[in-house]
PDB file of N, H, CA, C and O in Angstrom:
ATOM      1  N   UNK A   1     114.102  81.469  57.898  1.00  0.00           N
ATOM      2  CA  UNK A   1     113.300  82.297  58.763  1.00  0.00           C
ATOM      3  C   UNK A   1     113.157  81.597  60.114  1.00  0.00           C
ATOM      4  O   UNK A   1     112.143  80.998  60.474  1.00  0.00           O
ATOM      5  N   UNK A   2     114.005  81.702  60.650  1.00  0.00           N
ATOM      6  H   UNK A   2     114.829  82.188  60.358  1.00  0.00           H
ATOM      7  CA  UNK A   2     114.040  81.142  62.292  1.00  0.00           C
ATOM      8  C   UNK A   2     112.341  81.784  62.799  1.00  0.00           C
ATOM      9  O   UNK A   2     111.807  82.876  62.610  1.00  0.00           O
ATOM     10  N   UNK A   3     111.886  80.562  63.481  1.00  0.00           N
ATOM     11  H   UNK A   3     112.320  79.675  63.635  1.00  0.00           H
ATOM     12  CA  UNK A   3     110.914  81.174  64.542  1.00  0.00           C
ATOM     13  C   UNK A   3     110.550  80.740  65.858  1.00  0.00           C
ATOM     14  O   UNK A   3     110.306  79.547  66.039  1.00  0.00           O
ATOM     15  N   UNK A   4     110.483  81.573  66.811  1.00  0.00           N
ATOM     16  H   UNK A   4     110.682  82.542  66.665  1.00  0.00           H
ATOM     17  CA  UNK A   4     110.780  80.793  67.891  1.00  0.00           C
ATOM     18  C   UNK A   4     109.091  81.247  68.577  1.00  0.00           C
ATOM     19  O   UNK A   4     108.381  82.201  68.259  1.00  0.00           O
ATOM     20  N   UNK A   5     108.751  79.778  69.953  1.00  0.00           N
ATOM     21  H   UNK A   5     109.327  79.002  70.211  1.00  0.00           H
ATOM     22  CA  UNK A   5     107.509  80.209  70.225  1.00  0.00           C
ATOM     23  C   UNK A   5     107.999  79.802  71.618  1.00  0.00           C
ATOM     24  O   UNK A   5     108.995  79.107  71.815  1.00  0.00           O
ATOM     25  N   UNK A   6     107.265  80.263  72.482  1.00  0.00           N
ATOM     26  H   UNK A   6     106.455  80.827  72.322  1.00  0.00           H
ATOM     27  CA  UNK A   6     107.254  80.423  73.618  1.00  0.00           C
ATOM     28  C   UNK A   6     105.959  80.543  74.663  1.00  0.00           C
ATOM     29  O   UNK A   6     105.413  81.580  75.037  1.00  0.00           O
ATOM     30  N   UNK A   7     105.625  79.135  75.029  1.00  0.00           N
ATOM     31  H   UNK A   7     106.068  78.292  74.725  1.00  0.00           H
ATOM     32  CA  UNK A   7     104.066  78.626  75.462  1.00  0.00           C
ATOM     33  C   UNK A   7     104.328  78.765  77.155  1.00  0.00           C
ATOM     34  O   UNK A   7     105.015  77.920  77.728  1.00  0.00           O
ATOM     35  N   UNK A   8     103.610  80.107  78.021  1.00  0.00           N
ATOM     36  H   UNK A   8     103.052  80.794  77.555  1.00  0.00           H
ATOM     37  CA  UNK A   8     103.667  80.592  78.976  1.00  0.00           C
ATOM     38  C   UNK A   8     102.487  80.128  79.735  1.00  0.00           C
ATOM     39  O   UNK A   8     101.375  80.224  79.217  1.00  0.00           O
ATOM     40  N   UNK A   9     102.616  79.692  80.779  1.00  0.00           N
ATOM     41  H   UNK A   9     103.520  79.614  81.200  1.00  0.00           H
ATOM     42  CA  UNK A   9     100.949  79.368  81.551  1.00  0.00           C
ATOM     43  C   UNK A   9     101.015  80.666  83.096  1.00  0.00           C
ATOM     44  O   UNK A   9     101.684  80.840  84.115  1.00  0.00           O
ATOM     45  N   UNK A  10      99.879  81.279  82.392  1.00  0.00           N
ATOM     46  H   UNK A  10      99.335  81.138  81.565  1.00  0.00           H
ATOM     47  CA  UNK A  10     100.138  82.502  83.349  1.00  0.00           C
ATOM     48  C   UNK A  10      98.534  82.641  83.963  1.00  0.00           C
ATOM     49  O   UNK A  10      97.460  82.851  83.398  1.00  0.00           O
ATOM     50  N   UNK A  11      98.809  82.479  85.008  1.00  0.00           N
ATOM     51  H   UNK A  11      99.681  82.309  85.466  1.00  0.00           H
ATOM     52  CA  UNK A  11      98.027  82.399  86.236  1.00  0.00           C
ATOM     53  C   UNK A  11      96.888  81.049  85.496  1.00  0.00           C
ATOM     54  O   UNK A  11      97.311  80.061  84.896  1.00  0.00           O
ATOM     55  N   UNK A  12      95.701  81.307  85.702  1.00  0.00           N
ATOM     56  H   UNK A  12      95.357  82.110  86.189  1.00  0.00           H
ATOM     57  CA  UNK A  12      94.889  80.232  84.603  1.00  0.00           C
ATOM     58  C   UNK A  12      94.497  80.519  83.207  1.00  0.00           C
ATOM     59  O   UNK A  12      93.350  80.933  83.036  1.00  0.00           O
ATOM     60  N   UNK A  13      95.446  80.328  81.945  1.00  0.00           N
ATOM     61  H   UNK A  13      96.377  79.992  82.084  1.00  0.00           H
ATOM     62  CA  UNK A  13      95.562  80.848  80.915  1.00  0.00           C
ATOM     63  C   UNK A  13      96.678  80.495  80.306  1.00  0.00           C
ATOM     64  O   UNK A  13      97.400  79.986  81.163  1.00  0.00           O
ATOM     65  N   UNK A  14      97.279  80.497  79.122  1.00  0.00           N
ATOM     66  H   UNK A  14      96.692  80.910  78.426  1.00  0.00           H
ATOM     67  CA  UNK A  14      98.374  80.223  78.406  1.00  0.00           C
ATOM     68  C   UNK A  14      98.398  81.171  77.125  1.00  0.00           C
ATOM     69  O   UNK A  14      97.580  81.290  76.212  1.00  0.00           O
ATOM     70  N   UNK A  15      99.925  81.968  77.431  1.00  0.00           N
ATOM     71  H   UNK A  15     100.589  81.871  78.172  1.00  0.00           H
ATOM     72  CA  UNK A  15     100.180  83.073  76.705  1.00  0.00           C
ATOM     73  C   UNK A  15     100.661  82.558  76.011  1.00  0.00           C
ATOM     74  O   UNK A  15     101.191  81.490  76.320  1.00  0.00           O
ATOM     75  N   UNK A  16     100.729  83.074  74.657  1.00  0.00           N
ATOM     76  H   UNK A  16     100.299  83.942  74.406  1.00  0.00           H
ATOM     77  CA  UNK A  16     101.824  82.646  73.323  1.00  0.00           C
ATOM     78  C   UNK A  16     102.944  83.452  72.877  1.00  0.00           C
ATOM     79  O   UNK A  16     102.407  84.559  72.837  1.00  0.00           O
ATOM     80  N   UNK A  17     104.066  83.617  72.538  1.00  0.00           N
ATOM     81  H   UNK A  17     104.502  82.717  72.571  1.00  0.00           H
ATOM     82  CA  UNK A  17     104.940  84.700  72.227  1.00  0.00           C
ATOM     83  C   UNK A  17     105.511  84.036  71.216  1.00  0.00           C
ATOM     84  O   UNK A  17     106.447  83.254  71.382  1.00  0.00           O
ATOM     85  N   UNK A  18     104.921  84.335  69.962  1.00  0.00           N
ATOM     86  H   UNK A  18     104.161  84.970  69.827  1.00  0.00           H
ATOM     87  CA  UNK A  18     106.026  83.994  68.594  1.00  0.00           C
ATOM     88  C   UNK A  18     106.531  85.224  68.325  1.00  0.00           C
ATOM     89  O   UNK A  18     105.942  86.305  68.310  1.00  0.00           O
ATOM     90  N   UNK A  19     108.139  84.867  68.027  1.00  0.00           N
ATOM     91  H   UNK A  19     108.617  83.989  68.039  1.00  0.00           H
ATOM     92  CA  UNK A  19     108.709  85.641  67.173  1.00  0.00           C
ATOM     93  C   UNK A  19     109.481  84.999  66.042  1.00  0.00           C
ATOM     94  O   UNK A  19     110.101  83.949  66.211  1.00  0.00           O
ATOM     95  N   UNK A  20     109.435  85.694  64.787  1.00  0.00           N
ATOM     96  H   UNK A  20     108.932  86.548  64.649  1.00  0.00           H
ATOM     97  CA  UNK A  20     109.961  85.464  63.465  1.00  0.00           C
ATOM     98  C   UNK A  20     111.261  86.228  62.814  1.00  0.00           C
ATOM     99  O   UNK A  20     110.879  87.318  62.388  1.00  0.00           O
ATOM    100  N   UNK A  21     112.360  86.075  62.639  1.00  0.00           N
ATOM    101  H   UNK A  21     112.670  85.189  62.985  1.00  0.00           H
ATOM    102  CA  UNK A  21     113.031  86.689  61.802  1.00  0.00           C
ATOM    103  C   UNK A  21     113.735  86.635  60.605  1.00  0.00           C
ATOM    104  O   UNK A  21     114.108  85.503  60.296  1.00  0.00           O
ATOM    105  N   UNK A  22     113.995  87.447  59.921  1.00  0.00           N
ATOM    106  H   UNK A  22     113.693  88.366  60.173  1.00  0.00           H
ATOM    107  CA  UNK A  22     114.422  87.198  58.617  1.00  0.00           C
ATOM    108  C   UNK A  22     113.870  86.953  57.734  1.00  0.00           C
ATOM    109  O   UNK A  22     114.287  86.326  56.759  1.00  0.00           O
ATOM    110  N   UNK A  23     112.668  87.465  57.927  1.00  0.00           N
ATOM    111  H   UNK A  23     112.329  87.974  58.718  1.00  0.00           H
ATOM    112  CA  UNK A  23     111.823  87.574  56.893  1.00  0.00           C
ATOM    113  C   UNK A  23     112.027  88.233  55.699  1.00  0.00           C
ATOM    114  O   UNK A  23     112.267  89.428  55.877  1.00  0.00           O
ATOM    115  N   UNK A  24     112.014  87.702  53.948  1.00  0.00           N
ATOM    116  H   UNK A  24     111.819  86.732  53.803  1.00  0.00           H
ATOM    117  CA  UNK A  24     112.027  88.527  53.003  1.00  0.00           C
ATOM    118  C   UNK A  24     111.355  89.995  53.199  1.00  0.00           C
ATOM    119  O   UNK A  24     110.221  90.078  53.670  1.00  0.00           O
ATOM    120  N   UNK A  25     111.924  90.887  52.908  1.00  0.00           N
ATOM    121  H   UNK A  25     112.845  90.820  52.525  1.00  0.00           H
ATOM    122  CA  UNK A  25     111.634  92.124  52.077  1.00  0.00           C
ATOM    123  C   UNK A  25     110.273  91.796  51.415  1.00  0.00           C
ATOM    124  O   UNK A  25     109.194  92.348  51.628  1.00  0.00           O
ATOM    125  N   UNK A  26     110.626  90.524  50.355  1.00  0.00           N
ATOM    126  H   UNK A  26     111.503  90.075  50.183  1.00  0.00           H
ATOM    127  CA  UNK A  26     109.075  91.139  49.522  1.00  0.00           C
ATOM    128  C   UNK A  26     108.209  90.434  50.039  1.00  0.00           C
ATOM    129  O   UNK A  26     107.301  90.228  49.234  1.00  0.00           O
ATOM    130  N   UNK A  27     107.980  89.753  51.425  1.00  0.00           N
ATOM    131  H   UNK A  27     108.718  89.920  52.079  1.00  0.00           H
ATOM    132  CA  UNK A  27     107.203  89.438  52.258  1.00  0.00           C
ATOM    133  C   UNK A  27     106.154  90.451  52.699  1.00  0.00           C
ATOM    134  O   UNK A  27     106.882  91.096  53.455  1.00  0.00           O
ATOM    135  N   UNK A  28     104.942  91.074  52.777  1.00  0.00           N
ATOM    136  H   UNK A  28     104.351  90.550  52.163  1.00  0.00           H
ATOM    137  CA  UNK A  28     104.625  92.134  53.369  1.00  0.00           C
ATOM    138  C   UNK A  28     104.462  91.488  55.220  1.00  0.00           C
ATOM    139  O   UNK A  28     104.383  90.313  55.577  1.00  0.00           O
ATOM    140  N   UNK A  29     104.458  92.605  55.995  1.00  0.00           N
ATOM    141  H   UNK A  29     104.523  93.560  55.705  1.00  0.00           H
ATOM    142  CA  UNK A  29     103.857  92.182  57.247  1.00  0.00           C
ATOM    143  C   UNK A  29     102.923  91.712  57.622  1.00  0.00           C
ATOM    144  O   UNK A  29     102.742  90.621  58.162  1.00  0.00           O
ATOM    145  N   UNK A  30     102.222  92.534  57.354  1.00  0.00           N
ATOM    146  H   UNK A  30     102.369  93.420  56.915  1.00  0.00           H
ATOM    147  CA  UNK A  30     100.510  92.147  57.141  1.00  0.00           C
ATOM    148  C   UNK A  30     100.074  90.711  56.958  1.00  0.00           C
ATOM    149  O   UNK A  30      99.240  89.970  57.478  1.00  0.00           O
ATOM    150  N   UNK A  31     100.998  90.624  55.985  1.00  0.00           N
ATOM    151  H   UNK A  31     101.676  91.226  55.562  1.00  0.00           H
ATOM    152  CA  UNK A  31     100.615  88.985  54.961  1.00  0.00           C
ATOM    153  C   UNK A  31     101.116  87.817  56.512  1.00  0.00           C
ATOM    154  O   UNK A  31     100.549  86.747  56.735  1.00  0.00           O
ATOM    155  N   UNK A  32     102.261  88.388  57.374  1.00  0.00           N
ATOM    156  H   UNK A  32     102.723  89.257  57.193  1.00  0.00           H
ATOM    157  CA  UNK A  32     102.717  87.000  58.300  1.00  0.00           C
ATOM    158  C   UNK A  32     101.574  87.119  59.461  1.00  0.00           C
ATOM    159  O   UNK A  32     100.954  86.145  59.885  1.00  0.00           O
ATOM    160  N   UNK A  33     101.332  88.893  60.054  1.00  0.00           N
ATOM    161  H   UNK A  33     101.837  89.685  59.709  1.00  0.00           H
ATOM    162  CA  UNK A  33     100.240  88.517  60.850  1.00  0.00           C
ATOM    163  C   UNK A  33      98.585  87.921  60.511  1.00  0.00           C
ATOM    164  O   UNK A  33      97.655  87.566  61.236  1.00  0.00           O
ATOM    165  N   UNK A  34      98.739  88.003  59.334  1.00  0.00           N
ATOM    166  H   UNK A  34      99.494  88.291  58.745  1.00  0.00           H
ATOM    167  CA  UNK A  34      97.183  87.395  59.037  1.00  0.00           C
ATOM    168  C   UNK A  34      97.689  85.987  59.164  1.00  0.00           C
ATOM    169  O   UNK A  34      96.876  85.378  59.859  1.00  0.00           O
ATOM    170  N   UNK A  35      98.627  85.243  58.815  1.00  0.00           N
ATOM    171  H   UNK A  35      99.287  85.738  58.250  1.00  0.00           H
ATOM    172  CA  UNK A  35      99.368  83.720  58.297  1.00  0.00           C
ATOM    173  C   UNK A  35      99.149  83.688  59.823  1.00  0.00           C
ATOM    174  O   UNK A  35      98.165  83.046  60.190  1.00  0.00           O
ATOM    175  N   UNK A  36      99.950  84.311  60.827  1.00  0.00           N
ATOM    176  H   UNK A  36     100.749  84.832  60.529  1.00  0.00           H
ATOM    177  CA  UNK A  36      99.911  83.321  62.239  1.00  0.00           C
ATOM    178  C   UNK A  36      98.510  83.498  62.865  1.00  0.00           C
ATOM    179  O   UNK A  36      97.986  82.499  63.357  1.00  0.00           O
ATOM    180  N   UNK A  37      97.756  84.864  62.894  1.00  0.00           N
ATOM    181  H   UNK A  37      98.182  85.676  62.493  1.00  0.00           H
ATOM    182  CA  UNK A  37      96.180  84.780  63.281  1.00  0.00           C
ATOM    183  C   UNK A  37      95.740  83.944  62.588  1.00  0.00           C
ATOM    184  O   UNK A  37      95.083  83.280  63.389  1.00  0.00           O
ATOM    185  N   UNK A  38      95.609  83.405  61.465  1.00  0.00           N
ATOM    186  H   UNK A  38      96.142  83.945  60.813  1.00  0.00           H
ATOM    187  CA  UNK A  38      94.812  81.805  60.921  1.00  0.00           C
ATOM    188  C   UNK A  38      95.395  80.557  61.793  1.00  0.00           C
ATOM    189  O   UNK A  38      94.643  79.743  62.328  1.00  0.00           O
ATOM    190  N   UNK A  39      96.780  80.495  61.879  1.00  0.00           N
ATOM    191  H   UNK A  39      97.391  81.156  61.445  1.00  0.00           H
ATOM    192  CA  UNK A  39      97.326  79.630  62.554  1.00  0.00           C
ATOM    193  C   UNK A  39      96.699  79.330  64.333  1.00  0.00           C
ATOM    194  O   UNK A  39      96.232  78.246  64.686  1.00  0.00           O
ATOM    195  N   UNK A  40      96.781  80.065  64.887  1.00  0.00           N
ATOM    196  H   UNK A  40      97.160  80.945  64.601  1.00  0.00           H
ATOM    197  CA  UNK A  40      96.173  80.464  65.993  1.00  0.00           C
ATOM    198  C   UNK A  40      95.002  79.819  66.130  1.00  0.00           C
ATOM    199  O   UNK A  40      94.772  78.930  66.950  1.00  0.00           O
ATOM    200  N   UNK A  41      94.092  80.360  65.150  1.00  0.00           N
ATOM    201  H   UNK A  41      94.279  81.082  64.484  1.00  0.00           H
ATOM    202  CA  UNK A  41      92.694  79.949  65.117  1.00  0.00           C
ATOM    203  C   UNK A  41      92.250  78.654  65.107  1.00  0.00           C
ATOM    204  O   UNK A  41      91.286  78.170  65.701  1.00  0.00           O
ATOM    205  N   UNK A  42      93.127  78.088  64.302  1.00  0.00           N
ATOM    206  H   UNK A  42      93.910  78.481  63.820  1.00  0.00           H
ATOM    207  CA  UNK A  42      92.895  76.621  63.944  1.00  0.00           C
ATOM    208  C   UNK A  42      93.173  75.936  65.139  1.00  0.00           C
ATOM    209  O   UNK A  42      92.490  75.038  65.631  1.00  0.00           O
ATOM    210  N   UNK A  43      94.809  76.683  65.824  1.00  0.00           N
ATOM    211  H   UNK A  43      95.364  77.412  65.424  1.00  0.00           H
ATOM    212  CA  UNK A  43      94.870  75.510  66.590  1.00  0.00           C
ATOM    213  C   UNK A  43      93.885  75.829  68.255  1.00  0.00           C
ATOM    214  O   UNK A  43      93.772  75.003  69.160  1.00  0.00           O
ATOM    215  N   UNK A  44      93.280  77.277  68.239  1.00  0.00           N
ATOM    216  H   UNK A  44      93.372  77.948  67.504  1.00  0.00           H
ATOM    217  CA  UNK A  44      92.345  77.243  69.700  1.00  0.00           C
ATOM    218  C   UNK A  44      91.323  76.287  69.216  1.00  0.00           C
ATOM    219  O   UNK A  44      91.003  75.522  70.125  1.00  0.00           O
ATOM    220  N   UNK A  45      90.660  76.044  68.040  1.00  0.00           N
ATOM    221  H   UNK A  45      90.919  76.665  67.301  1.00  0.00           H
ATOM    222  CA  UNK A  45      90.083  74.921  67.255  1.00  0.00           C
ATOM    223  C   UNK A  45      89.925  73.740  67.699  1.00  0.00           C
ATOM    224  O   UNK A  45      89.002  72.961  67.935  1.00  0.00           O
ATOM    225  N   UNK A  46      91.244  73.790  67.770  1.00  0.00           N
ATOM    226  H   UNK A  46      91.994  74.423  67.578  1.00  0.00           H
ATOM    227  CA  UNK A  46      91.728  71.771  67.990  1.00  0.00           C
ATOM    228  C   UNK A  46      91.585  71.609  69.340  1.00  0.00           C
ATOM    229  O   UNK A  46      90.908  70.704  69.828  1.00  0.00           O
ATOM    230  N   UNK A  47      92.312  72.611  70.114  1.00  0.00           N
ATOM    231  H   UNK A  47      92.862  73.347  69.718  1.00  0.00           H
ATOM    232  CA  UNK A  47      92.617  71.982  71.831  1.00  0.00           C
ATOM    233  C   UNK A  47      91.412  72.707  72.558  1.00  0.00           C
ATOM    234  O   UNK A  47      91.013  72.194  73.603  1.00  0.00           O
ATOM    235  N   UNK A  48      90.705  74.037  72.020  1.00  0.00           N
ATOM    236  H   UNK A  48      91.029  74.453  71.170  1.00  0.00           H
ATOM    237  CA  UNK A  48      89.179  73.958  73.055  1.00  0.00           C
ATOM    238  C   UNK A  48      88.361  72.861  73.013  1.00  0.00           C
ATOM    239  O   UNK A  48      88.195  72.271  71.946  1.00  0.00           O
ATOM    240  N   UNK A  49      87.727  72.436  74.213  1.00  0.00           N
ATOM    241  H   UNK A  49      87.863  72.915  75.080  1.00  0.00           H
ATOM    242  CA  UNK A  49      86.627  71.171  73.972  1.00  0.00           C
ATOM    243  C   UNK A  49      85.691  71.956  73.698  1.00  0.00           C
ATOM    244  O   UNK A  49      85.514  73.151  73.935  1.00  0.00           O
ATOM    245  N   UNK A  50      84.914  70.943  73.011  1.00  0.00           N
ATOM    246  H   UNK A  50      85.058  69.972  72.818  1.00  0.00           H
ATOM    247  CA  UNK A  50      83.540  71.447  72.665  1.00  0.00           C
ATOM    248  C   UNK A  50      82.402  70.959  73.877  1.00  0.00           C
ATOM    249  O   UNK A  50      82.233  69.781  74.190  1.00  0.00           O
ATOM    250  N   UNK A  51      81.826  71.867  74.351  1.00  0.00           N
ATOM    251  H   UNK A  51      81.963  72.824  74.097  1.00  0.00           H
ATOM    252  CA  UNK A  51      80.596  71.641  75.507  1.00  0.00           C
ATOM    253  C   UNK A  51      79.759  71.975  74.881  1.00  0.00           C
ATOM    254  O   UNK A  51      79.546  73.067  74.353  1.00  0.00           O
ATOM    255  N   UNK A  52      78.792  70.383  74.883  1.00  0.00           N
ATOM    256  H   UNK A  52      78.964  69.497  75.312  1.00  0.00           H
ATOM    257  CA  UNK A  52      77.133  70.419  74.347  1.00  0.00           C
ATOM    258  C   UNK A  52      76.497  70.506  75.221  1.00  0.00           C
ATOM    259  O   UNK A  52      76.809  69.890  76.240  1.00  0.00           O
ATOM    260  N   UNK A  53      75.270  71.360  75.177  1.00  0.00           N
ATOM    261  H   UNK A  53      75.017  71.860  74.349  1.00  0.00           H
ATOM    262  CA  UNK A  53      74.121  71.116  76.405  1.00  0.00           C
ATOM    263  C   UNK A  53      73.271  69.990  76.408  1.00  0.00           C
ATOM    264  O   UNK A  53      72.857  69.783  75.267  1.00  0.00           O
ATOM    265  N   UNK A  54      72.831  69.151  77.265  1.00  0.00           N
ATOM    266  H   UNK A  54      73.167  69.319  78.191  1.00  0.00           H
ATOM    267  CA  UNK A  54      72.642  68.047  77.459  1.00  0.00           C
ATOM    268  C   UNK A  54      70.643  68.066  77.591  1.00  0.00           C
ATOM    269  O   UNK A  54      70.028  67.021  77.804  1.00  0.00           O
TER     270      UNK A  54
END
């Protein structure tokens, strides 16, 4: 399952463009966009800082 990503910095912001192919048949869709929205999540997770109020 080749997947390719493509990390865009557009104006002040950074777009993401994954694409996947060759995905099994008995793969549902559903099942990869929920898999990369978790993925996603974790990683805005990691690289947002956290700002405490002081």
């Amino acid at each position: 399952m080749p997947t390719t990503i493509w990390i865009i910095r557009v104006w002040s912001v950074t777009e993401i463009i994954i694409t996947q192919t060759n995905i099994p048949a008995i793969v549902p869709a559903d099942i990869c966009y929920l898999g990369w929205q978790d993925s996603i999540d974790k990683l805005t997770r990691l690289v947002e800082p956290e700002i405490k109020d002081q």
